[in-house]
Structure formats: C-alpha cells, structure tokens
Z-matrix of the N, CA and C atoms (Angstrom, degrees):
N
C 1 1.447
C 2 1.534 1 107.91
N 3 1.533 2 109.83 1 129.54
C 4 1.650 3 93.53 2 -166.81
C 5 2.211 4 98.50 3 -105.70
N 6 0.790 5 103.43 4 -157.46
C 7 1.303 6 109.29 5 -169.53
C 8 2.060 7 120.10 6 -56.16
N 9 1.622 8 71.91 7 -67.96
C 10 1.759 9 84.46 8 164.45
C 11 1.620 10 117.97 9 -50.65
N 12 1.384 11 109.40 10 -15.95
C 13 1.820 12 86.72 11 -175.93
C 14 1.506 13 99.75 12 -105.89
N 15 1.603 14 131.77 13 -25.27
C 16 1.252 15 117.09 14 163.08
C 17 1.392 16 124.46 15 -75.30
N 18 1.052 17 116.38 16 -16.86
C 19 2.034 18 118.47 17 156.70
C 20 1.583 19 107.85 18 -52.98
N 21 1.913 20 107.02 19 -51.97
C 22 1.580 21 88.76 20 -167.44
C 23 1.685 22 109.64 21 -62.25
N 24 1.435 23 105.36 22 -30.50
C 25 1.541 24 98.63 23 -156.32
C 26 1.517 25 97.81 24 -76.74
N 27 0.989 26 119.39 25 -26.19
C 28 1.918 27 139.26 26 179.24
C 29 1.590 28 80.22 27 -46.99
N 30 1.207 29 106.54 28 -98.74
C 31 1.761 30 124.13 29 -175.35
C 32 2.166 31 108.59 30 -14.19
N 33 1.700 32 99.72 31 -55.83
C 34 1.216 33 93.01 32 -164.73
C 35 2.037 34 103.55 33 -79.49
N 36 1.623 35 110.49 34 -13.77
C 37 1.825 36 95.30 35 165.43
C 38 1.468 37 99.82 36 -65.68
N 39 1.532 38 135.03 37 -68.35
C 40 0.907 39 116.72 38 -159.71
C 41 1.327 40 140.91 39 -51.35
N 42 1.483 41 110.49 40 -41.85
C 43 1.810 42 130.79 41 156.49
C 44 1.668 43 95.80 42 -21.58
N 45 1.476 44 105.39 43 -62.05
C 46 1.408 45 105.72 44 -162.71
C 47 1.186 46 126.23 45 -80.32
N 48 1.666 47 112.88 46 -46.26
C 49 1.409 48 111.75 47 154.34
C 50 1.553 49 153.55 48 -48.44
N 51 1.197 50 93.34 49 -44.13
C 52 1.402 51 117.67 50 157.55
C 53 1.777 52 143.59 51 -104.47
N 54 1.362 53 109.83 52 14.75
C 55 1.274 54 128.74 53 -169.22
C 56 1.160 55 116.66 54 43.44
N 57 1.323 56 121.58 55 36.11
C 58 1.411 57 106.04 56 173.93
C 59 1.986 58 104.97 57 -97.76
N 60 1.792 59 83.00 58 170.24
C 61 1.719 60 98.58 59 -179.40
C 62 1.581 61 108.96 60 -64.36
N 63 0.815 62 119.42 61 -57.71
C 64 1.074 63 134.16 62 -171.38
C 65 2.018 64 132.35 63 -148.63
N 66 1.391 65 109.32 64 148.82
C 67 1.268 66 102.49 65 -168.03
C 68 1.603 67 126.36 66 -101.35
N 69 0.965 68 155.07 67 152.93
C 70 1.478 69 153.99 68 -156.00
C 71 1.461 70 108.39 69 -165.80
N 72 1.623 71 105.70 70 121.13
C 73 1.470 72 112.62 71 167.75
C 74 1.646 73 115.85 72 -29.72
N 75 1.089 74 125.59 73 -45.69
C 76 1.534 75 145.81 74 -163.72
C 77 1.766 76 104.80 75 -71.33
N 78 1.292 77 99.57 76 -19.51
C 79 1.680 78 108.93 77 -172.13
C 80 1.538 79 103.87 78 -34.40
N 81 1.036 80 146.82 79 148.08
C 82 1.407 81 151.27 80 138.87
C 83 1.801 82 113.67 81 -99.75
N 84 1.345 83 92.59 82 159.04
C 85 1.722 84 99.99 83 169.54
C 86 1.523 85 118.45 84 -94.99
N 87 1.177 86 116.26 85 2.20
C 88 1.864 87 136.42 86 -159.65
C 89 2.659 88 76.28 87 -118.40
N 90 1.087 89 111.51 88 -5.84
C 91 1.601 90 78.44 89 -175.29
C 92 1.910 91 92.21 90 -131.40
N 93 1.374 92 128.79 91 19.69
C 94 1.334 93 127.48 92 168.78
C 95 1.702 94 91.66 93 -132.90
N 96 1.582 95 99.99 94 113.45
C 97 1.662 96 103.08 95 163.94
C 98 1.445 97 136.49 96 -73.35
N 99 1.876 98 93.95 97 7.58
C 100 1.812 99 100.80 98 -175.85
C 101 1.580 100 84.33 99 -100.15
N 102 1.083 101 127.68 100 -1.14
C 103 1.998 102 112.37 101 176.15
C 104 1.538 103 116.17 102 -77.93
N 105 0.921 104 109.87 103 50.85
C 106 1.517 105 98.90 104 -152.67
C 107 1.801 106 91.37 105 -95.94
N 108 1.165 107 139.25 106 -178.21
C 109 1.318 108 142.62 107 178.21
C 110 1.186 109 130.16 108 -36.26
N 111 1.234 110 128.35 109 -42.34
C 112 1.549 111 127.79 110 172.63
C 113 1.400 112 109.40 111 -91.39
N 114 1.712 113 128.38 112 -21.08
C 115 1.332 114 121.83 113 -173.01
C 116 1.982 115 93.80 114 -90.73
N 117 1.162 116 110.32 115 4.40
C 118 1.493 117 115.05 116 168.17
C 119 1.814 118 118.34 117 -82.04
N 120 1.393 119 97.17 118 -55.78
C 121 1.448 120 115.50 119 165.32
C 122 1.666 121 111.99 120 -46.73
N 123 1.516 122 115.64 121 -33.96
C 124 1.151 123 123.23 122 -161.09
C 125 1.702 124 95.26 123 -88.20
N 126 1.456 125 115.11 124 -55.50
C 127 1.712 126 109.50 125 159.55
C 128 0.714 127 130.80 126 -51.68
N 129 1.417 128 127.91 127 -4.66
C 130 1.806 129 112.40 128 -179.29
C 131 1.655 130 82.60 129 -113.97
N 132 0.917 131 119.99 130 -95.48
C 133 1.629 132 102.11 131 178.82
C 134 1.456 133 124.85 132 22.98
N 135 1.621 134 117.46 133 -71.41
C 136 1.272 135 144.69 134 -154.52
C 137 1.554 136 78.28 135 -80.11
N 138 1.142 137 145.35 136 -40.62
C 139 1.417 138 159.37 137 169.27
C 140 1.037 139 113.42 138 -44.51
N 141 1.039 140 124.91 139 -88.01
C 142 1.653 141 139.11 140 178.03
C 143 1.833 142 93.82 141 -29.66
N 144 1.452 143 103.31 142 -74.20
C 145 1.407 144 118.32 143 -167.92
C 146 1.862 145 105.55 144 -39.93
N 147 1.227 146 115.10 145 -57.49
C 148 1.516 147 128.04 146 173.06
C 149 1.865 148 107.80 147 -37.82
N 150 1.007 149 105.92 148 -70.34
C 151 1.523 150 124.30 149 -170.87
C 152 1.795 151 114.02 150 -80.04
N 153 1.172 152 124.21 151 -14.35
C 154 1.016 153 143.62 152 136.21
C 155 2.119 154 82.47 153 98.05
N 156 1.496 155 103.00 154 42.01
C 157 1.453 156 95.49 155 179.29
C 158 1.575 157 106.90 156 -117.64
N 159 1.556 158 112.48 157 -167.58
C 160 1.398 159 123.93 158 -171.82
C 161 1.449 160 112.98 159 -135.22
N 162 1.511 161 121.60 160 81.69
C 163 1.336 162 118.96 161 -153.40
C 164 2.062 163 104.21 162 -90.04
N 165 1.371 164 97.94 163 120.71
C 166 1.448 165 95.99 164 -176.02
C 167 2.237 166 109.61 165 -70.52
N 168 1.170 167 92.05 166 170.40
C 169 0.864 168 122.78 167 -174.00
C 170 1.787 169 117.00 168 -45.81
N 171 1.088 170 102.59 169 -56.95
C 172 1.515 171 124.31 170 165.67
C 173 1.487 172 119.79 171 -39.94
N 174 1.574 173 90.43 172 -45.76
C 175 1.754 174 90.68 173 -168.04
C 176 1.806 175 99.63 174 -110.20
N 177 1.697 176 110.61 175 17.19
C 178 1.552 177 98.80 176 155.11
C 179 1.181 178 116.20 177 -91.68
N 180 0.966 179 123.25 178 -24.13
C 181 1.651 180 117.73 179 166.04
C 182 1.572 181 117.01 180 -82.13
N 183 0.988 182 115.49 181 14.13
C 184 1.642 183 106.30 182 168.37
C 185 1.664 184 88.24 183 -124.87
N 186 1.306 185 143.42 184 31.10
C 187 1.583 186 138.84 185 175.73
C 188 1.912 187 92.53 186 -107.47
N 189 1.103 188 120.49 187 61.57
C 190 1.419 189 119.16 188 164.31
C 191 1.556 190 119.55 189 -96.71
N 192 1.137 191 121.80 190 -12.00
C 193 1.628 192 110.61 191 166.10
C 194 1.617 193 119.29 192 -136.06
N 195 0.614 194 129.94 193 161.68
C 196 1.980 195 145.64 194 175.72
C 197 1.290 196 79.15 195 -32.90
N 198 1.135 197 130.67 196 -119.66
C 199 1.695 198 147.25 197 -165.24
C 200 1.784 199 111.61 198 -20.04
N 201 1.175 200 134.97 199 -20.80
C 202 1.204 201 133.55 200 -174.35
C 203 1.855 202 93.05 201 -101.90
N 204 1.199 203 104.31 202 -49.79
C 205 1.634 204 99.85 203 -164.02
C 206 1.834 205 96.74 204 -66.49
N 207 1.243 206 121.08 205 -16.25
C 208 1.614 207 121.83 206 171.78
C 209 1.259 208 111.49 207 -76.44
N 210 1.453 209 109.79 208 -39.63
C 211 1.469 210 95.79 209 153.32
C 212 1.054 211 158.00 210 -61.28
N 213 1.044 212 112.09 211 -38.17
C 214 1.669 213 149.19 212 155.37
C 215 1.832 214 97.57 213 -33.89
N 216 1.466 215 77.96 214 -81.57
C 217 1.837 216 88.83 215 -179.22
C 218 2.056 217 110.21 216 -42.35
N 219 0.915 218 125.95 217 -58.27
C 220 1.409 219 139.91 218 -150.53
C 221 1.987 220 81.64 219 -69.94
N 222 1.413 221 125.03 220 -46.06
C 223 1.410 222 123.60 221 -161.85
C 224 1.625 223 94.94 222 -86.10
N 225 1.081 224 135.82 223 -30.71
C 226 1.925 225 136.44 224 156.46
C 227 1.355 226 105.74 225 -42.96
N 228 1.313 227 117.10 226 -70.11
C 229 1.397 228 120.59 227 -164.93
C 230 1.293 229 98.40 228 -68.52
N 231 1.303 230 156.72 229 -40.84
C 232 1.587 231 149.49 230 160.65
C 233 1.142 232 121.86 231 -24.75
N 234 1.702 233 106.95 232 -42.87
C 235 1.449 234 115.60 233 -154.61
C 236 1.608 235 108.76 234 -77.70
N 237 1.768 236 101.25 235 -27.17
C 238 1.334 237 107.54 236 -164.06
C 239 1.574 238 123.66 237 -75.11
C-alpha cells in the first residue's frame, strides 16, 4: 500500500470519525475539539481495524497529528 492510498483511507476514518471536512497531513489533535480522548481511542481502533494492524500502546500516545499517525501506520504495515 503506497502513501496515497493510506492518506485516502486515513482522510475517509477521519471525515467519519471525527466530523471533520476534510483531512491534512498537518492535522493536529490540540486544533479539532471533537478529538478529545475517547474520540482518539475511537480513531485508532477504526485504524487498527482499517489496516488490519495492532497498534501498541507506546505509539498511541505519540499518534497526535495526520503525519505521525501515517507514520505509525506505514512502519505497522512494514512489520507484517
């Protein structure tokens, strides 16, 4: 899966998860007030489930913006 297709599907959890318009690498969790702790739990979840991975603990608390959680994602799918 190369970049462009986990951005789109990235883009279409968040649309859905979090009501936003639209999605951007640049996204932060400090600039949408519906990200708040459980609608986080609820993105990575919806995450895991999408990408068909198992994101530990460590690296859910460092998944705070578009560009890190692509990372995150892109170094899961490597591992497998």
């Amino acid at each position: 899966m190369n970049d462009e297709q986990i951005i789109k599907k990235l883009s279409d959890i968040f649309i859905d998860t979090l009501g936003v318009n639209e999605f951007e690498l640049s996204i932060t969790m400090d600039e949408i007030a519906e990200w708040d702790s459980l609608k986080h739990i609820q993105l990575l979840t919806t995450i895991e489930a999408a990408f068909g991975i198992e994101i530990q603990f460590e690296d859910e608390i460092e998944m705070i913006s578009g560009k890190l959680i692509l990372n995150k994602i892109k170094k899961y799918i490597s591992d497998v």
